[in-house]
C-alpha positions as CSV (number, residue, x, y, z in Angstrom):
1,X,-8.7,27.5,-17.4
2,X,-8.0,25.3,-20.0
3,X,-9.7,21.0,-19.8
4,X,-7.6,19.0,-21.3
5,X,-10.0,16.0,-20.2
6,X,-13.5,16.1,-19.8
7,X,-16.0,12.6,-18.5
8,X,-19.2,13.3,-18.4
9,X,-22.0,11.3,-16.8
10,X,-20.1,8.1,-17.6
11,X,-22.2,4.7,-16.6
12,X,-20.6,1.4,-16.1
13,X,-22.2,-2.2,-14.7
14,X,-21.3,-5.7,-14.5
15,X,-23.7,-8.5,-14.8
16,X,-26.2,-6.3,-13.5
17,X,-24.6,-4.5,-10.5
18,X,-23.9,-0.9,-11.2
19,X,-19.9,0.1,-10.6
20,X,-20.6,3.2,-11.9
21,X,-24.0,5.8,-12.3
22,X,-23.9,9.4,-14.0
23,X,-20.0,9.9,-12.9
24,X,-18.2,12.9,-13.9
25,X,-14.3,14.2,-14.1
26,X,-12.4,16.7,-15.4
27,X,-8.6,17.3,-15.6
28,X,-7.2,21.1,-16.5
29,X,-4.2,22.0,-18.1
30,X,-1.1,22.8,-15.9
31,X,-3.3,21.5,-12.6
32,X,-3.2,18.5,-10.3
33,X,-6.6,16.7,-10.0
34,X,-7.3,14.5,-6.9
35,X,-9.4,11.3,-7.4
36,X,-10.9,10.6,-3.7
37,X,-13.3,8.1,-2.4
38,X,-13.1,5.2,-0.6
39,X,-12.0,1.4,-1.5
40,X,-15.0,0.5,-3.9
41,X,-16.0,3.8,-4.7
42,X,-15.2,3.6,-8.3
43,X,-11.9,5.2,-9.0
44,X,-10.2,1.9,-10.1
45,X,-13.0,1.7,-12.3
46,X,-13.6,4.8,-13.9
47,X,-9.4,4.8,-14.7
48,X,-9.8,1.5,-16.4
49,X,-12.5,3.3,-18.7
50,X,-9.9,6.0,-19.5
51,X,-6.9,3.9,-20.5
52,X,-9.2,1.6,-22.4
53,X,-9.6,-1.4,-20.4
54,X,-12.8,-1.4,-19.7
55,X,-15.7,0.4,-22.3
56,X,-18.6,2.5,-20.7
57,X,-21.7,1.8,-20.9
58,X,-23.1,5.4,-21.5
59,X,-21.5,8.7,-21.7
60,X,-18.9,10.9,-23.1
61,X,-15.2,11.5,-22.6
62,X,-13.8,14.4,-24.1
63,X,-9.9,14.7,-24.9
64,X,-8.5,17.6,-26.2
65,X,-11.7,19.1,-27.3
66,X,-12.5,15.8,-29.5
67,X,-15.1,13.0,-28.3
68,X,-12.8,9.6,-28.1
69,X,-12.8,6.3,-27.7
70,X,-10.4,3.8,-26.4
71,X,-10.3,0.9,-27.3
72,X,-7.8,-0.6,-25.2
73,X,-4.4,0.3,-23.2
74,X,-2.6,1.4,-26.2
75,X,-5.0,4.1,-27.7
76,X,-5.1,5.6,-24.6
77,X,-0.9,6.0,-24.4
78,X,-0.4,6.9,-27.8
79,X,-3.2,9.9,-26.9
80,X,-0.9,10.9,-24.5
81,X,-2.3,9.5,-21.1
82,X,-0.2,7.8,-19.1
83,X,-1.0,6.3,-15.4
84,X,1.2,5.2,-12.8
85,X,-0.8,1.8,-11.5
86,X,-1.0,0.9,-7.7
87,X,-0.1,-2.7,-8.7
88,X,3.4,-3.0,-9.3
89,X,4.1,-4.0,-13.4
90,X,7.5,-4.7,-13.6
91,X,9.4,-8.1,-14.8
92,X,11.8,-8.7,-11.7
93,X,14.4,-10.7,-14.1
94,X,14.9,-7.8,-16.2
95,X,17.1,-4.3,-15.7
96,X,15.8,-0.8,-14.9
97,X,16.2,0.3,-18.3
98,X,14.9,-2.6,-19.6
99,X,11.6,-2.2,-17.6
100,X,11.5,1.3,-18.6
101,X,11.4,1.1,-22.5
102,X,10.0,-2.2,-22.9
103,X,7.9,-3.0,-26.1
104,X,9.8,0.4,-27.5
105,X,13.4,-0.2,-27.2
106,X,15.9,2.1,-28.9
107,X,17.4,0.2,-31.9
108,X,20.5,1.3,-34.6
109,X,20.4,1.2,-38.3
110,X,20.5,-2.2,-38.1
111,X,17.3,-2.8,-36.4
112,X,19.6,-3.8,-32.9
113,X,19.0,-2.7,-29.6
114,X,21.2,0.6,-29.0
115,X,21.8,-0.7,-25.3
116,X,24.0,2.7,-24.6
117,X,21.5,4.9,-25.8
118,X,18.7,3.2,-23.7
119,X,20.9,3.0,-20.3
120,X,21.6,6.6,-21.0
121,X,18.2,7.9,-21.2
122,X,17.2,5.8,-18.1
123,X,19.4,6.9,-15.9
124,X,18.1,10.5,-17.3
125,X,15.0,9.9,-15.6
126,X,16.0,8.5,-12.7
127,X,18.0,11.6,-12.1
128,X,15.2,13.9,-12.7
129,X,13.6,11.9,-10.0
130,X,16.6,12.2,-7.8
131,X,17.2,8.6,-7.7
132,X,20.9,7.1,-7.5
133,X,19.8,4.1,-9.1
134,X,22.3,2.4,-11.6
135,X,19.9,1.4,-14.8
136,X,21.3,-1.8,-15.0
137,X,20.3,-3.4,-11.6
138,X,17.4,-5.6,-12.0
139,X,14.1,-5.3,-10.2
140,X,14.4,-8.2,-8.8
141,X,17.1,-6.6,-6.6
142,X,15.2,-3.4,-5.7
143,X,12.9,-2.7,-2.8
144,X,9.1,-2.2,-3.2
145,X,9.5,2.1,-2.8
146,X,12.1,1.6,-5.6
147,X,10.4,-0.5,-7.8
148,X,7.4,2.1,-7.1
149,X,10.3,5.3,-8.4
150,X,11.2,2.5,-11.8
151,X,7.4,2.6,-12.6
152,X,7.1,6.7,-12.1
153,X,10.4,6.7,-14.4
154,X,8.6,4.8,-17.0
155,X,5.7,6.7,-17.4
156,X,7.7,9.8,-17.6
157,X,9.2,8.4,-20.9
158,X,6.4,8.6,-22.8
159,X,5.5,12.3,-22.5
160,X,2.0,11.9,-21.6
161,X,0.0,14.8,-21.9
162,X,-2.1,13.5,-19.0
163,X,-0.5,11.4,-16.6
164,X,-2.7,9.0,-13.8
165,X,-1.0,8.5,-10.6
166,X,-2.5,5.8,-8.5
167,X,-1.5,5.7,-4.5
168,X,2.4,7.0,-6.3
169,X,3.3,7.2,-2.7
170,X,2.2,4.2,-0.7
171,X,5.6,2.6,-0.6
172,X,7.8,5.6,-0.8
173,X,9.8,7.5,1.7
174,X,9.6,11.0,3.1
175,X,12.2,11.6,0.8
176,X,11.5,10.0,-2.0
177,X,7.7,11.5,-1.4
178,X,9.3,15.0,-2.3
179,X,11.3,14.1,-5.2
180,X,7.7,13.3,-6.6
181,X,6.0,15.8,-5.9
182,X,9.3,18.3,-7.7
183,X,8.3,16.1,-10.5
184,X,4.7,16.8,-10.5
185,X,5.4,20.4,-9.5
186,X,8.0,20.5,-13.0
187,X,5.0,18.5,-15.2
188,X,2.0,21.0,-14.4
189,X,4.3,23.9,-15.1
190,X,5.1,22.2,-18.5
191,X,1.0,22.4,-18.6
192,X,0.2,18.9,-18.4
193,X,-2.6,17.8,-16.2
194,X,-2.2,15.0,-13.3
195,X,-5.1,12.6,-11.6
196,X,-3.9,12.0,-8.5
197,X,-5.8,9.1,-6.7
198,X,-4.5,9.2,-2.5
199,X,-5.8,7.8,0.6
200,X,-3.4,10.3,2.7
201,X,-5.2,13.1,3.1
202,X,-2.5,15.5,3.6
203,X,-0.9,15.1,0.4
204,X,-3.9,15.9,-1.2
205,X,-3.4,19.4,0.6
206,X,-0.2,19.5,0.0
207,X,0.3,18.8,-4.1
208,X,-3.6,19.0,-5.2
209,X,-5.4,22.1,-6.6
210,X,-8.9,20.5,-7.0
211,X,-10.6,17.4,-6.1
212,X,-13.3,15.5,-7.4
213,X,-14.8,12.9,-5.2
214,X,-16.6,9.8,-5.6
215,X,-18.9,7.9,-3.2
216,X,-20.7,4.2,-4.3
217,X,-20.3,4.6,-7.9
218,X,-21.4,8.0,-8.2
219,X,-20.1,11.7,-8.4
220,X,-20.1,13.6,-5.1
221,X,-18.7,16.8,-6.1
222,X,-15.7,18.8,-7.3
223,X,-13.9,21.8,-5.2
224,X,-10.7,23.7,-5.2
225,X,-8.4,22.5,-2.5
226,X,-8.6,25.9,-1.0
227,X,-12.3,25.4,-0.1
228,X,-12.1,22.5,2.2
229,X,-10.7,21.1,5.3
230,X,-9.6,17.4,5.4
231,X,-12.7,16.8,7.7
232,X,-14.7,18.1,5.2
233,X,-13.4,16.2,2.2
234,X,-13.2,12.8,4.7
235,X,-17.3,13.0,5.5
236,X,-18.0,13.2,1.7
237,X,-16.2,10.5,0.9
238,X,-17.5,8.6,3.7
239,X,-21.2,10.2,4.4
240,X,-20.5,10.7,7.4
241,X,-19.0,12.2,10.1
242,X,-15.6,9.9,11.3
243,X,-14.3,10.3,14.8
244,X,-10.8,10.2,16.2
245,X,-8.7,9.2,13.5
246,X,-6.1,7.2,15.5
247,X,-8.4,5.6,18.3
248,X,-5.4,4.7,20.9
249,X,-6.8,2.6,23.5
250,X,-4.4,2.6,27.3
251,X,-4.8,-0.9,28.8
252,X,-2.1,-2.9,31.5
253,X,0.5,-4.7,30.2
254,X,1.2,-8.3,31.0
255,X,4.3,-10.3,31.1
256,X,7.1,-9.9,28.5
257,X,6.3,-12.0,25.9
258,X,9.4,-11.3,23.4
259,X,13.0,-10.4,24.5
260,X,15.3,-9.7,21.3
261,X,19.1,-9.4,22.7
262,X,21.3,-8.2,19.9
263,X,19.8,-9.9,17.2
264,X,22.0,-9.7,13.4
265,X,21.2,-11.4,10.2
266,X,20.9,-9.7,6.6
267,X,19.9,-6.3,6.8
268,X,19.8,-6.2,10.3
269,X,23.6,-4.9,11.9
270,X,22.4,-4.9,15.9
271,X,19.1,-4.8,17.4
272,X,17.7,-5.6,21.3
273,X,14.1,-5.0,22.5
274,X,10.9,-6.3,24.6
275,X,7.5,-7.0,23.6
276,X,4.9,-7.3,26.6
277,X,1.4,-9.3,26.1
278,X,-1.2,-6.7,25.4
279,X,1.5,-3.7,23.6
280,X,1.5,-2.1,20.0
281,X,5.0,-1.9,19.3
282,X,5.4,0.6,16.6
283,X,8.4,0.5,14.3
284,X,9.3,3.5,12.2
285,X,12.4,4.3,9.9
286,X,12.9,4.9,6.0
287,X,12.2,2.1,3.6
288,X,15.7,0.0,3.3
289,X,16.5,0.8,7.0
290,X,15.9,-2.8,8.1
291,X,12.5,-2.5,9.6
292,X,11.2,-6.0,7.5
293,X,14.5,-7.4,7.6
294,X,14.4,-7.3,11.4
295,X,11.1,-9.0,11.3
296,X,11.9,-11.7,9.0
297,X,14.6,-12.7,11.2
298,X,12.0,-13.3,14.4
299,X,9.6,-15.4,12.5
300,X,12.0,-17.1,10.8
301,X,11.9,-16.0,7.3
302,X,15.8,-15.3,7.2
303,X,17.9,-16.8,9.8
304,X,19.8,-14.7,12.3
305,X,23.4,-14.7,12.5
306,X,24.1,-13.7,16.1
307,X,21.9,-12.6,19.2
308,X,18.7,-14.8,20.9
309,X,15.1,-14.7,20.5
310,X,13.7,-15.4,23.7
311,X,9.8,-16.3,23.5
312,X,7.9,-17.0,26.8
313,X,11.3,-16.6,28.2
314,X,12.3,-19.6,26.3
315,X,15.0,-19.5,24.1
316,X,14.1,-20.2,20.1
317,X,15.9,-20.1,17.0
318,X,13.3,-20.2,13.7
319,X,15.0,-21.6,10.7
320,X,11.4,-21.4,8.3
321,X,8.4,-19.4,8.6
322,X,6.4,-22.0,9.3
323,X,8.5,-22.8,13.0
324,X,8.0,-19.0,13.8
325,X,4.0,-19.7,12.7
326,X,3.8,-22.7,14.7
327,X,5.1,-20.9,18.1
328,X,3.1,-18.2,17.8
329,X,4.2,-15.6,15.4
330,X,2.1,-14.4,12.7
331,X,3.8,-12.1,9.6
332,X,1.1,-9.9,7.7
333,X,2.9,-8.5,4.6
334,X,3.4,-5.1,3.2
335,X,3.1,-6.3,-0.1
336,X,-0.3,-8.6,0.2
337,X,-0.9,-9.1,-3.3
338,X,2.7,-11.0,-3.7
339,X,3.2,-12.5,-0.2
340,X,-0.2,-12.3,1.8
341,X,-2.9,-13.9,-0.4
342,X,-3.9,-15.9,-3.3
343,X,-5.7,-13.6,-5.9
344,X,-7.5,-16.3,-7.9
345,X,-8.4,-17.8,-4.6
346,X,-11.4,-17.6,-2.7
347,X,-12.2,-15.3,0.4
348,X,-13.0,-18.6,2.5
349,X,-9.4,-20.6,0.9
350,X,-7.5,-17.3,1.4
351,X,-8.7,-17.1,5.3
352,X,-8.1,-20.8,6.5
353,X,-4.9,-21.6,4.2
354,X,-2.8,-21.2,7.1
355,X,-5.0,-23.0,9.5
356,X,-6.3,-25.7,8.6
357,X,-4.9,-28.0,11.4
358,X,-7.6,-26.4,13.6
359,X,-10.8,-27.7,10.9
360,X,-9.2,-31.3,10.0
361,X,-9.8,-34.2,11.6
362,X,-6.9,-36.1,12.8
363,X,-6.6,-38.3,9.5
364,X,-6.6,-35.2,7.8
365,X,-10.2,-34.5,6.4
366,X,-11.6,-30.8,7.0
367,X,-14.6,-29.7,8.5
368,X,-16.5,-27.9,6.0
369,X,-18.7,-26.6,8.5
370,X,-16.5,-25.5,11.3
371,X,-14.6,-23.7,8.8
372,X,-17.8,-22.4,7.1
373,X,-19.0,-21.1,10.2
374,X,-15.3,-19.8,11.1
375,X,-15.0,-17.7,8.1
376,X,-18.3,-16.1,8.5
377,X,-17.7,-15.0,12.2
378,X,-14.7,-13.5,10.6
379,X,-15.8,-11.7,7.8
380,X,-18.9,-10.3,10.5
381,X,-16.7,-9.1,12.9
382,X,-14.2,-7.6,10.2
383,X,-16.8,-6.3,8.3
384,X,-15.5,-7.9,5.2
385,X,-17.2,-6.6,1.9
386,X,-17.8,-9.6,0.0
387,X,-21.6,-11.2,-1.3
388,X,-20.4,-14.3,-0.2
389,X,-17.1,-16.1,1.4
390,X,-16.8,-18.0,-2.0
391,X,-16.3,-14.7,-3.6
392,X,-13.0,-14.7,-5.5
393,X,-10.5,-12.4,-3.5
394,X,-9.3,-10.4,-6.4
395,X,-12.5,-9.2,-7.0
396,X,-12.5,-7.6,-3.5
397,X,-11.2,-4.3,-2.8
398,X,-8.0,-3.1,-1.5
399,X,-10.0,-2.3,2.0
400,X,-11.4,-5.8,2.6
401,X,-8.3,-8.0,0.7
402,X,-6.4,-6.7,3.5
403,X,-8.8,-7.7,6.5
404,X,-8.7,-10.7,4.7
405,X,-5.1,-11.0,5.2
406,X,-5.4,-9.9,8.6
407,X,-7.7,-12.1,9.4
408,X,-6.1,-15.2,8.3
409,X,-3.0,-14.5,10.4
410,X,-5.9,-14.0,13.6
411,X,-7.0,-17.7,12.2
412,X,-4.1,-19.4,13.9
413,X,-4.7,-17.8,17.2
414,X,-0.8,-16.4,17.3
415,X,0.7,-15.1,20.4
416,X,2.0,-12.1,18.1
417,X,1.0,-10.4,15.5
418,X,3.0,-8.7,13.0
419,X,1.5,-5.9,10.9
420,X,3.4,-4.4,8.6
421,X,2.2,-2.0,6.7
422,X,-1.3,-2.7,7.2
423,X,-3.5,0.5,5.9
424,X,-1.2,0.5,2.7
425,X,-3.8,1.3,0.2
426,X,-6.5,1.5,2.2
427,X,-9.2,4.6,2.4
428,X,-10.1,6.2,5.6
429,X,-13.1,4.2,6.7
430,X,-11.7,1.2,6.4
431,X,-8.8,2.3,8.1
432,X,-10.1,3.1,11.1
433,X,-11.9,-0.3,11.5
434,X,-8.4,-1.8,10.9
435,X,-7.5,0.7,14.0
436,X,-10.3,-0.5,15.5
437,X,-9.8,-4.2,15.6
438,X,-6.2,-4.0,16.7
439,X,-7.6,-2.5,18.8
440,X,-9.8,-5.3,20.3
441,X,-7.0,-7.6,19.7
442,X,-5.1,-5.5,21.8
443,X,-7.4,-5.3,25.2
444,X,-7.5,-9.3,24.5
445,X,-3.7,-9.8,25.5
446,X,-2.6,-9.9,21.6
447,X,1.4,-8.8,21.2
448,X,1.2,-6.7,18.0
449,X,4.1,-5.0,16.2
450,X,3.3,-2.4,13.7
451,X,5.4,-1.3,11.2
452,X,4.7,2.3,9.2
453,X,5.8,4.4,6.7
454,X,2.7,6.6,7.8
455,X,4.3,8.5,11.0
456,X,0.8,9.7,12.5
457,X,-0.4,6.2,12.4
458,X,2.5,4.9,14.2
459,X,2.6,7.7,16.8
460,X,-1.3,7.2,17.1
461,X,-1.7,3.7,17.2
462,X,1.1,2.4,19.1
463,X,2.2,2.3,22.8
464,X,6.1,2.5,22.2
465,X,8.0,3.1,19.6
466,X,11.0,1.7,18.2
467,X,13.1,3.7,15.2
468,X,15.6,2.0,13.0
469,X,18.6,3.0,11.1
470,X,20.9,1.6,8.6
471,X,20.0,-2.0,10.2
472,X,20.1,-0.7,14.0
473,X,17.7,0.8,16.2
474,X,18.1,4.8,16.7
475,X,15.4,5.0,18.9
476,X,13.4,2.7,21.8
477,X,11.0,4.8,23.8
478,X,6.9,5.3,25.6
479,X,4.8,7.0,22.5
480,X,3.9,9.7,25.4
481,X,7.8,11.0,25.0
482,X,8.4,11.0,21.4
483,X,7.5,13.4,18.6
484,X,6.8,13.6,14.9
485,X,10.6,15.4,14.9
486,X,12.5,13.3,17.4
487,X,11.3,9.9,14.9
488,X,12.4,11.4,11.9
489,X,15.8,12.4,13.3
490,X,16.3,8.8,14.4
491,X,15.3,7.7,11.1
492,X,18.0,9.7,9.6
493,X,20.8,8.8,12.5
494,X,20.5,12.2,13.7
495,X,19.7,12.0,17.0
496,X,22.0,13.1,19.5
C-alpha cells in the first residue's frame, strides 16, 4: 500500500492553548481516508496546516516520499493537493466557468481570454459530475447544493494528486450525493488519494476504506472501515457511549396554531397544512423542491401570491421578515454563516441582535445586565463552547455557531420556530443536544418546523411529516405511517 501523504506527530497552539498535540494522518494511494471527530476536534485545523494556511509548530509532513513545507495556499495546489472547503468560496456576480478557472484563465496568442475554450472545459466537468448546469449561469443564481457541485467542479480542474473534501455533502441531494461519490469512486481508481472529513456516519461506510479519528486536539486512532461499527467509531470520537440517536419525545398537542390554505408565491405552485402548539413538523423533499421557498413565504421573506396564512386563527399577510418576527415566527437559516449570524460579531451581539426590545428601556437604552445575565442562561442551558460571551463568533465552532443561531431566534420568545437545516455541519454530540433542546422546547408548547435533507433525522425527530415536490406538497401524514421509501417517492412525485 502505497502513502502518498504522511503527518506525523504534528503540534499546533495559539497564544498558549493547544489546537493540536502529537496528531498523526496518512492518506494512501487509490484509497479514501475519512477525517472524523467532533466540532473542535482539530480537523479544520490540521487541513489548514496541509494547504499552508497555518505553519506547525512541530512535526513532519511527508509528500510523495519528500519532507515539505507549505508555505501558504498556493504551494500546497501546485503539489497537487486540492480541498473542497465546507465554506462556500465562490464570487456570486461571476459565471460557473468563471468561478471554476479563476486566477488561471485560458488565454490565445494574444494573451486574451479564450472564453470558448473555458466554457467548454466547464461544462466538461460538470458533466463528469452529472450536472445539467449551463457554465454561463452565475452563482448568484444557483442554490446552495449547486454552488456546493461548482466548488467540487473546480477542484477537479486542477488534477490534484490529493484532493480534501470537507462536509462535500451537507447541501447536496440524494442524487447529487451519488454523482459524488462515482466521482470519488473514478479518482481513487485513477490512484489518487481522498480525505474525506463527514459528520454522517453512514457515508463514511459507504465511500471510506479507512478512518483516522481525532478527539480534543489529539490522534485517537486509525482503522479500516471493515473493522468498525458506526457505534464504535461514534464513542471514540466522542469518549463515550451516546444513546438513542434521534431522542423523539410523544407529548399532547394543543390548539392549531398555523393553518396554511393554498398558499403560492415564488417557488411555491400550491401548498395547505396545520401546525398544532407543541408539534415537530418535519419537511422533506430534494433541494430546489420549494421546501425554503415555502417558508419564506410564512414569515414574510417573499410575499405570497395567493392562499391565507391563518395565525391564532387570525388571518395575516407578512410583507418583511421583521412582521412575520414580530407575530411570532422565528426563521433559523440553512446557510448561518450568510443569513444567520455576524462572524466578526460577538457571541453576546450575535444572541440579542434580534431582541433587543426586550433589554432596552423605553427611551431606547439597553440593559447591560439583563442582557448579560440573558446570554449566559443561554449559553448554560445550550451548552455553548465559548471562554466567554464576548468571544468573537467566528472563532466558535460549527457545533456551538449554530446554538448560537438557535438561540437567538429562542431570544424573542416566538410562537414558532423554524429550523431549517439545523445539524448542517454539525458532529454527533452536538447533534444530539440540538435534538435534545427541541426537544425541551417542544414539551414547553413551542410550534417547530424542521426542515432536512438528512431523512433519519426528519423521520426521528419529527411528529408528522410533510414532503414537497416541484413547489407542492406530495406528502402530509403521522411519522408513525411513513417510511424511509414512501418520503423519497414523494420527493420524486412518485407516489401513487
Amino acid at each position: 500500500m502505497q502513502t502518498l501523504l504522511a503527518i506525523k506527530n504534528v503540534h499546533k497552539a495559539f497564544i498558549g492553548i493547544k489546537a493540536l498535540s502529537n496528531v498523526s494522518l496518512n492518506v494512501y494511494e487509490g484509497k479514501v481516508m475519512a477525517l472524523v471527530g467532533e466540532n473542535g476536534a482539530g480537523k479544520s485545523t490540521l487541513m489548514k496546516i496541509l494547504t499552508g494556511i497555518y505553519q506547525k509548530d512541530q512535526g513532519e509532513i511527508t509528500y510523495s516520499g519528500q519532507p515539505v513545507v507549505f508555505k501558504g495556499p498556493r504551494d500546497s495546489q501546485q503539489a497537487g493537493i486540492g480541498i473542497i472547503h465546507q465554506e462556500l468560496n465562490l464570487i456570486p456576480e461571476l459565471s460557473i466557468a468563471e468561478n471554476i478557472f479563476l486566477g488561471r484563465e485560458f488565454t490565445n496568442a494574444f494573451g486574451k481570454i479564450n472564453w470558448t475554450k473555458m466554457y467548454e472545459e466547464a461544462d466538461k466537468l460538470l458533466n463528469r459530475l452529472n450536472l445539467d448546469y449551463n457554465s454561463k449561469t452565475k452563482i448568484a443564481a444557483l442554490s446552495i447544493g449547486e454552488q456546493q457541485m461548482v466548488e467540487i467542479a473546480k477542484v477537479l480542474s486542477h488534477e490534484s494528486k490529493v484532493i480534501i473534501m470537507d462536509e462535500p455533502t451537507d447541501a447536496l441531494t440524494d442524487t447529487e450525493t451519488q454523482s459524488l461519490f462515482k466521482v470519488v469512486r473514478e479518482l481513487i481508481s485513477e490512484g489518487r488519494g481522498i480525505i474525506y472529513i463527514s459528520h454522517r456516519m453512514q457515508e463514511i461506510f459507504e465511500i471510506c476504506d479507512d478512518v483516522t479519528i481525532l478527539r480534543d486536539g489529539q490522534f485517537v486512532a486509525e482503522y479500516s472501515v471493515e473493522e468498525l461499527n458506526e457505534d464504535q467509531l461514534i464513542e471514540m470520537m466522542v469518549g463515550r457511549k451516546l444513546e438513542e440517536q434521534y431522542p423523539n419525545v410523544v407529548s399532547n398537542f394543543g390548539e392549531t396554531i398555523l393553518s396554511v390554505r393554498n398558499i403560492k408565491g415564488p417557488g411555491v405552485k400550491s401548498a395547505s397544512f396545520d401546525l398544532k402548539r407543541g408539534e415537530i413538523l418535519g419537511v422533506s423533499g430534494l433541494m430546489g423542491a420549494g421546501r425554503t421557498e415555502l417558508m419564506k413565504l410564512l414569515y414574510g421573506a417573499t410575499i405570497k401570491t395567493a392562499g391565507e396564512i391563518f395565525l391564532e386563527d387570525k388571518s395575516v399577510h407578512f410583507t418583511s421578515p421583521n412582521e412575520g418576527l414580530k407575530a411570532g415566527i422565528v426563521y433559523i437559516s440553512e446557510d448561518r454563516k450568510r443569513d444567520g449570524l455576524i462572524l466578526g460579531m460577538s457571541v453576546k451581539d450575535n444572541m440579542t441582535l434580534t431582541a433587543l426590545k426586550y433589554f432596552s428601556h423605553p427611551i431606547g437604552q439597553i440593559k447591560h445586565e439583563i442582557e448579560k445575565i440573558a446570554v449566559s442562561d443561554f449559553i448554560t442551558l445550550f451548552n455553548i463552547k465559548t471562554p466567554t460571551s464576548s468571544q468573537i463568533i467566528g472563532h466558535l465552532s460549527g457545533g456551538n455557531q449554530q446554538k448560537v443561531a438557535i438561540a437567538r431566534g429562542l431570544m424573542t420568545k416566538p410562537k414558532i420556530l423554524i429550523l431549517d437545516e439545523p445539524t448542517r455541519g454539525v458532529d454527533v454530540g452536538a447533534k444530539k443536544e440540538i435534538y435534545q433542546l427541541i426537544n425541551q422546547f417542544k414539551l414547553e408548547g413551542l410550534s417547530i418546523i424542521l426542515i432536512s435533507s438528512d431523512m433519519p433525522e426528519v423521520l426521528g425527530m419529527s411528529d408528522r411529516i410533510l414532503v414537497i415536490h416541484e413547489g407542492r406538497i406530495s406528502l402530509d401524514c403521522e411519522r408513525k405511517s411513513v417510511t424511509q421509501e414512501k418520503i423519497m417517492a414523494a420527493a420524486v412525485g412518485k407516489l401513487h
